[in-house]
Residue frames as qw, qx, qy, qz and C-alpha x, y, z in Angstrom:
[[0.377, -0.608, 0.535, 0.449, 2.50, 9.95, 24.66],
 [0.650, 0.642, -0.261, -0.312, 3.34, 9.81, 20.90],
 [0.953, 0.062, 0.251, 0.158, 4.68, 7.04, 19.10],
 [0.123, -0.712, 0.430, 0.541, 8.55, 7.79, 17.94],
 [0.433, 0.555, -0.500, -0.504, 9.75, 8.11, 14.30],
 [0.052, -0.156, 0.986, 0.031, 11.31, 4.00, 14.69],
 [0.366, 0.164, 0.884, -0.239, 8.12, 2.71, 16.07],
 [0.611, 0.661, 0.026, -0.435, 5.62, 4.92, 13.17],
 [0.362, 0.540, -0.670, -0.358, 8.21, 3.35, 10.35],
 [0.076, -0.133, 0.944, -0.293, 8.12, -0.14, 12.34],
 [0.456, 0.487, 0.479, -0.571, 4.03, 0.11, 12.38],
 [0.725, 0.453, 0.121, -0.505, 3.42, 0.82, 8.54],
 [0.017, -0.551, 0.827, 0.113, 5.73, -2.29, 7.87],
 [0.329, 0.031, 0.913, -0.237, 3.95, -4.32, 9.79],
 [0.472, 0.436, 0.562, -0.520, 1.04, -3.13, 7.82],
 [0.723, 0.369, 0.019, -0.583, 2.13, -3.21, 4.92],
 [0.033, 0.352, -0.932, 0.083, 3.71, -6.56, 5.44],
 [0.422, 0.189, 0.774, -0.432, 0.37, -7.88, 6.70],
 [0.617, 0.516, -0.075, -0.589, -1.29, -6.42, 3.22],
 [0.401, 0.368, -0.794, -0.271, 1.14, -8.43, 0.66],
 [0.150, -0.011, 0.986, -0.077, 0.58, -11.56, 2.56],
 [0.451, 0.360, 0.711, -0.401, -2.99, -11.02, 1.83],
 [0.538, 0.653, -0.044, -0.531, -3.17, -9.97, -1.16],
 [0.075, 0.477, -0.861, -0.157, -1.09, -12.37, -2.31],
 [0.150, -0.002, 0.937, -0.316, -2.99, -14.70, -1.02],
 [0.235, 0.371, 0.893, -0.095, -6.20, -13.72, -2.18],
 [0.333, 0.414, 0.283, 0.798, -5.81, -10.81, -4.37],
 [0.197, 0.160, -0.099, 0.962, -6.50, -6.93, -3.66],
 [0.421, -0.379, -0.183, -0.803, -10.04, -6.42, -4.18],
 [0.697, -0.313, -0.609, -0.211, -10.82, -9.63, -1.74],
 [0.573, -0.217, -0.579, 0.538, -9.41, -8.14, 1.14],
 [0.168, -0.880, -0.331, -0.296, -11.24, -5.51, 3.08],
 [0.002, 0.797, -0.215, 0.564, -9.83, -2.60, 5.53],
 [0.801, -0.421, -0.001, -0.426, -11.22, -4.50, 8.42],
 [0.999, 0.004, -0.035, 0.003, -9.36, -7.30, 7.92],
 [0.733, 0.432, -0.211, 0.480, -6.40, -6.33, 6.82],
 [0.098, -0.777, 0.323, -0.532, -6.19, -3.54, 9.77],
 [0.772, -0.549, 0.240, -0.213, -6.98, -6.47, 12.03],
 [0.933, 0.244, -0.176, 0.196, -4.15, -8.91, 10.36],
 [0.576, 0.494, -0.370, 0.536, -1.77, -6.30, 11.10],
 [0.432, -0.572, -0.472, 0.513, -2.86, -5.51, 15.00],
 [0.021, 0.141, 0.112, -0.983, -3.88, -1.95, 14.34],
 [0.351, 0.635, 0.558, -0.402, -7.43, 0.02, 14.20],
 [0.437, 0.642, 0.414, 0.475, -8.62, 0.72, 11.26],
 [0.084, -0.985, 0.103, -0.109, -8.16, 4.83, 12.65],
 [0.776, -0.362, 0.349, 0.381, -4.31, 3.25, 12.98],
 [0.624, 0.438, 0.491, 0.421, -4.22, 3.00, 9.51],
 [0.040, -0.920, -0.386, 0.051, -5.02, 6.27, 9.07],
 [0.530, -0.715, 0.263, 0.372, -2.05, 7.31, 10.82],
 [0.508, -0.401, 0.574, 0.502, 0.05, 5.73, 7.98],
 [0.268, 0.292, 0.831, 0.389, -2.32, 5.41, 4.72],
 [0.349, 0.037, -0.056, -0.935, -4.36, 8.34, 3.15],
 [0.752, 0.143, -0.061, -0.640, -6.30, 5.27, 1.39],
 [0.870, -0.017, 0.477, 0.126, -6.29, 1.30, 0.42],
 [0.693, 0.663, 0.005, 0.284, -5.04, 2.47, -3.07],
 [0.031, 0.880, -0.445, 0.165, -1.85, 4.27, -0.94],
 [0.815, -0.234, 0.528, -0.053, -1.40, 0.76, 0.65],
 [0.860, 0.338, 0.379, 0.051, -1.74, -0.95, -2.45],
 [0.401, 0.880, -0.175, 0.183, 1.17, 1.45, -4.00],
 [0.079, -0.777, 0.604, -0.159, 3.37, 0.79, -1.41],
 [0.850, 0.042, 0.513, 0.110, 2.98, -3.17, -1.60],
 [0.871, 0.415, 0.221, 0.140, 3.44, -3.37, -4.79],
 [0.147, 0.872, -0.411, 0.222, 6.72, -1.02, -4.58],
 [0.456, -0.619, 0.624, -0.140, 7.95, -2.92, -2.01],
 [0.887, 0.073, 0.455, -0.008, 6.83, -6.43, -3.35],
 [0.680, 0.719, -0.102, 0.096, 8.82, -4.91, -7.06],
 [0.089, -0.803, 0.556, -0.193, 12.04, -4.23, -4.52],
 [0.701, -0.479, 0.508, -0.143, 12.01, -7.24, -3.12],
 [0.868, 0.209, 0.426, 0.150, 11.73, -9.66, -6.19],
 [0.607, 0.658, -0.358, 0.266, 14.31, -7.56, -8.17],
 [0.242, -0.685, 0.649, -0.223, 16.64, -8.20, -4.91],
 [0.873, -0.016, 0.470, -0.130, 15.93, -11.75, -5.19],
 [0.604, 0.794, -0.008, -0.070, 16.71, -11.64, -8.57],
 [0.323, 0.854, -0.360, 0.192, 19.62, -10.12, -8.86],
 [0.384, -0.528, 0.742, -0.150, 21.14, -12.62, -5.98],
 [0.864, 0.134, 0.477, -0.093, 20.02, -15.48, -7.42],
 [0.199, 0.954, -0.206, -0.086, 21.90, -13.72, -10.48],
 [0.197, -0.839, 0.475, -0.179, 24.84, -13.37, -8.82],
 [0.843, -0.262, 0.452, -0.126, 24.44, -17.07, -7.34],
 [0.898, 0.385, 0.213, 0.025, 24.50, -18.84, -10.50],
 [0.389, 0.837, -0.352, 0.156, 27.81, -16.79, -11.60],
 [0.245, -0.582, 0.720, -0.286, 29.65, -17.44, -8.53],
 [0.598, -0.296, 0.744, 0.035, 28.91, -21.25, -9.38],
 [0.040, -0.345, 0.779, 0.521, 29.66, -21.26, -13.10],
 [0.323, 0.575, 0.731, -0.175, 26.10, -21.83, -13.74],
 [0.205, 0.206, 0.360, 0.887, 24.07, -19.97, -16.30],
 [0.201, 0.215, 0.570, -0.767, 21.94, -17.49, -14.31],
 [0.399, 0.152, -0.428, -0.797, 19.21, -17.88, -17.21],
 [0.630, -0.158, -0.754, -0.091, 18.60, -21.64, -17.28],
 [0.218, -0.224, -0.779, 0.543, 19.05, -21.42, -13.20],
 [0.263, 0.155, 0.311, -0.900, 16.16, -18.83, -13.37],
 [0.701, -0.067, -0.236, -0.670, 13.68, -20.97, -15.29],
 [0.607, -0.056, -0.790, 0.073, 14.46, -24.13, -13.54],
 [0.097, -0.231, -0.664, 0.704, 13.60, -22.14, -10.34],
 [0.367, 0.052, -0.072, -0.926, 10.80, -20.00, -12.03],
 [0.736, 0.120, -0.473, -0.468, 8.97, -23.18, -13.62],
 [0.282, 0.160, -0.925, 0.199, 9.40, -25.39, -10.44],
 [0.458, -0.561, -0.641, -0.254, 6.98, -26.98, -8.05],
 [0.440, -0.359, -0.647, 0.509, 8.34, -25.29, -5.01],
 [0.076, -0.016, 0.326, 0.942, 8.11, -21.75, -6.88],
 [0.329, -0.530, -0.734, -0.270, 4.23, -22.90, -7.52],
 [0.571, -0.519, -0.596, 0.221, 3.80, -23.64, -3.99],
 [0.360, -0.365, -0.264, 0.817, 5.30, -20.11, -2.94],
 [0.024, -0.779, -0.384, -0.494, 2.65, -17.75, -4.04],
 [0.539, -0.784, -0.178, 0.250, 3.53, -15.83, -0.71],
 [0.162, -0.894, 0.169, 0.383, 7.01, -15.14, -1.35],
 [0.557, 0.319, 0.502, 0.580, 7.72, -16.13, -5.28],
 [0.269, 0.077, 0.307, 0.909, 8.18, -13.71, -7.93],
 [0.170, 0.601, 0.557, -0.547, 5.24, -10.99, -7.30],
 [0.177, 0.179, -0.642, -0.724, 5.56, -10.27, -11.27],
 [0.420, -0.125, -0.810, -0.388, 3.30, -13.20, -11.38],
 [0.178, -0.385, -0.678, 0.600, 1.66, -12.92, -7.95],
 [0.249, 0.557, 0.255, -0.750, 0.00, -9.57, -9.02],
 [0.083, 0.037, 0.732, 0.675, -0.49, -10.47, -12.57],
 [0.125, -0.481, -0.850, -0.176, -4.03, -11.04, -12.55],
 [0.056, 0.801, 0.584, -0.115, -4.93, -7.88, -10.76],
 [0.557, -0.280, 0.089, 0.776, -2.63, -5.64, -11.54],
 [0.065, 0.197, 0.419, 0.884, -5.07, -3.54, -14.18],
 [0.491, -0.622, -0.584, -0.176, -7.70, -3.09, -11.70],
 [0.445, -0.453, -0.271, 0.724, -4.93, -1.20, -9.10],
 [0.059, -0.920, -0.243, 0.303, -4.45, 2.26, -9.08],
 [0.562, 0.760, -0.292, 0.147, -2.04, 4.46, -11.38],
 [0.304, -0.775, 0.486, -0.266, 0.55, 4.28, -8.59],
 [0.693, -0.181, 0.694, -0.075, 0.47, 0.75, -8.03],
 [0.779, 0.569, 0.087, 0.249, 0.17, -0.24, -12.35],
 [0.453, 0.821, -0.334, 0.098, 3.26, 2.29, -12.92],
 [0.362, -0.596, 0.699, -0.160, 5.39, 0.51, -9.90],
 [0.837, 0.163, 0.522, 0.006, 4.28, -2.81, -11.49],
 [0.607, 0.794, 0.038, -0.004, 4.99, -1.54, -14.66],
 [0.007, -0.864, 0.487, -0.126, 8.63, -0.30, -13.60],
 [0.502, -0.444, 0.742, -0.036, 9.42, -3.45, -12.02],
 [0.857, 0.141, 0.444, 0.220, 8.85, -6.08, -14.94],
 [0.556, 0.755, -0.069, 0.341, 10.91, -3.49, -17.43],
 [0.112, -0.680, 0.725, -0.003, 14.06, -3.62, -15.23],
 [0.790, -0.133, 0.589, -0.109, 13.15, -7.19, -15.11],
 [0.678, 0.735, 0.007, -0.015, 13.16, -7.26, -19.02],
 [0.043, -0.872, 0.486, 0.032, 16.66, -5.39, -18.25],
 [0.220, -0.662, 0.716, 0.004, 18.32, -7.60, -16.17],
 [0.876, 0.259, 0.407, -0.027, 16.93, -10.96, -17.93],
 [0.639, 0.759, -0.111, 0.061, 18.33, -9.19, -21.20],
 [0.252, -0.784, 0.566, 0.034, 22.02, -8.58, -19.24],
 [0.356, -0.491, 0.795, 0.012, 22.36, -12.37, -19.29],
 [0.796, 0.434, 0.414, -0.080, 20.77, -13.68, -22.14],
 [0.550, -0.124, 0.604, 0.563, 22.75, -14.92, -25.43],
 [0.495, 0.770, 0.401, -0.045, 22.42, -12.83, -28.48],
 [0.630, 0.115, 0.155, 0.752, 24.08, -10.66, -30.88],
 [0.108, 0.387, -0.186, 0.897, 23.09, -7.37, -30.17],
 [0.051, 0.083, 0.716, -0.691, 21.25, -6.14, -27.11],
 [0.484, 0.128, -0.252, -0.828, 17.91, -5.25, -29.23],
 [0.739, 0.068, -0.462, -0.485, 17.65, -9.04, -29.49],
 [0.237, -0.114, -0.846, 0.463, 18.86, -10.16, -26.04],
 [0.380, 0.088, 0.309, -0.868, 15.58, -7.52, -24.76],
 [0.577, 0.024, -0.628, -0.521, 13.63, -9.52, -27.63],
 [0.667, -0.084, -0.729, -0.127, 14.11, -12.73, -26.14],
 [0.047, -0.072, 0.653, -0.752, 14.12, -11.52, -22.36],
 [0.269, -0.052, 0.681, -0.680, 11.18, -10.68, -22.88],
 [0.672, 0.092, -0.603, -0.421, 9.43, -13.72, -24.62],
 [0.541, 0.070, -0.793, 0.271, 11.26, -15.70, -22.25],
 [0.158, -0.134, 0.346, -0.915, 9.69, -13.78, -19.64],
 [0.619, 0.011, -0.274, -0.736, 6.04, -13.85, -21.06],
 [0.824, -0.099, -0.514, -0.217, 6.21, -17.63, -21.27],
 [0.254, 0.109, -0.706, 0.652, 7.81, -18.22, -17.74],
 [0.344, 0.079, 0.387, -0.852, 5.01, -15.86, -16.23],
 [0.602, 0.102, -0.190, -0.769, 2.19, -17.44, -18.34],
 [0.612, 0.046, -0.788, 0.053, 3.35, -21.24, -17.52],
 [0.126, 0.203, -0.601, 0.763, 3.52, -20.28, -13.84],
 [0.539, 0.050, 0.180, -0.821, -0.28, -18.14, -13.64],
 [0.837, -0.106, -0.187, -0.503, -2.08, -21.23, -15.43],
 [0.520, 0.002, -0.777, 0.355, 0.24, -24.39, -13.64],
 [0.116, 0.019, 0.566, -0.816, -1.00, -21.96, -10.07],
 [0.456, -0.058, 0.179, -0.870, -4.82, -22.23, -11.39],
 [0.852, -0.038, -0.365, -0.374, -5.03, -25.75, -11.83],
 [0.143, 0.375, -0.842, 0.359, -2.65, -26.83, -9.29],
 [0.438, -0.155, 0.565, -0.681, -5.32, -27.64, -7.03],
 [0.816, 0.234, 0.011, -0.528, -8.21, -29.06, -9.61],
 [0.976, 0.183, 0.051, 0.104, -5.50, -31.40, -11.39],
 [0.234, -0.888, 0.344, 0.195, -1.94, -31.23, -10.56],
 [0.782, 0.361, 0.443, 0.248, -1.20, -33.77, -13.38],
 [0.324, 0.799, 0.197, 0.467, -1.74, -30.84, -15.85],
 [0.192, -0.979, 0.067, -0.008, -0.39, -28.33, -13.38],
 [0.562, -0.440, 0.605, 0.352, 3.25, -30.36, -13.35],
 [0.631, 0.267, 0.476, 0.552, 3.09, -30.77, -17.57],
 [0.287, 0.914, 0.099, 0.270, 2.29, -27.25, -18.01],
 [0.092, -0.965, 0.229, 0.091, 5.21, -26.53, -15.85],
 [0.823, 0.017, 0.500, 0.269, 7.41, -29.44, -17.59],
 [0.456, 0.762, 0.349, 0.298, 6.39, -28.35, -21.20],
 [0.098, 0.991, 0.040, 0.079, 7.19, -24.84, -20.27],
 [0.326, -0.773, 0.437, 0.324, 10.74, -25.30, -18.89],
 [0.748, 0.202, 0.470, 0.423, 12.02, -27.72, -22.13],
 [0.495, 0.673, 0.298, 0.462, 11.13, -25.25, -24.35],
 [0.001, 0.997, -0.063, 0.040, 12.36, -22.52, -22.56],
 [0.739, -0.305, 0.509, 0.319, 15.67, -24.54, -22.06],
 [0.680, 0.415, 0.485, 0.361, 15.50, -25.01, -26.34],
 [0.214, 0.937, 0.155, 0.228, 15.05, -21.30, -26.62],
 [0.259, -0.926, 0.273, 0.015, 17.84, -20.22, -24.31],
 [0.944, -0.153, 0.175, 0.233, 20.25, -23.22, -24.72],
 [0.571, 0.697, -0.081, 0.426, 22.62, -21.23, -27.40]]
């Protein structure tokens, strides 16, 4: 008996729900077929069913993982309006925090795939690619400036140094979390100085 339309859509969820968590975790290339087929309770001829290849996988993570964190986004947005907050500052005081660190699972997957992201397939670079240039966007929406040329400017500086405080605070967290708590200090002041206007 075949499997119905629900339960085939329900299946390559799970799988690729089971991928992100690993790759997240321990990036793309470190995670084999094997594993990952077994993470998600299917045979690797499962897969099959739903995935031409790992590089079709790896296209739809990183689609999905770009959907999710601009939905995040954009509520967190939203939050900060709906309490007279400025959704800017409230995004680097949540970007540049320690719990943010700690959430390499389900934090901003901008910075989550950073590191392998030119090593993926075209499919999976242009869906990366797509998602940090709405980011850019909607950073620019609510950033202070005088024409939009130079809200995009500083989006995406402010970006850059958000994502680059984040990736090296995540690779020393472990060795010395001193240095992993001043690099993400350091980084929110000044991004605070830069946006404060």
């Amino acid at each position: 008996m075949g499997v119905s339309k629900q339960q085939a859509i329900e299946n390559k969820r799970a799988i690729v729900d089971a991928a992100e968590k690993l790759f997240r975790e321990r990036g793309v290339a470190a995670v084999g077929l094997a594993e990952l087929t077994k993470a998600a309770g299917f045979t690797q001829g499962g897969f099959y069913n739903h995935f031409k290849s790992k590089d079709a996988l790896v296209a739809a993570v990183m689609e999905k993982a770009m959907e999710d964190g601009g939905a995040d986004l954009l509520a967190n947005i939203k939050a900060s309006k709906a309490n007279a907050a400025d959704p800017m500052k409230q995004h680097v005081q949540w970007y540049l925090s320690r719990e943010h660190l700690a959430d390499i699972e389900n934090g901003c997957p901008l910075t989550a795939y950073a590191g392998d992201v030119r090593r993926l397939g075209k499919e999976a670079r242009q869906s990366y690619a797509r998602g940090l240039t709405w980011n850019f966007d909607e950073l620019a929406s609510v950033m202070s400036g005088e024409s939009a040329q130079e809200k995009r400017k500083k989006a995406v500086a402010v970006f850059s140094q958000m994502l680059g405080s984040l990736v090296l605070s995540r690779a020393v967290a472990e060795a010395d979390p001193a240095l992993a708590d001043e690099i993400l200090q350091d980084g929110r002041e000044q991004l605070m100085r830069v946006i404060g206007n």
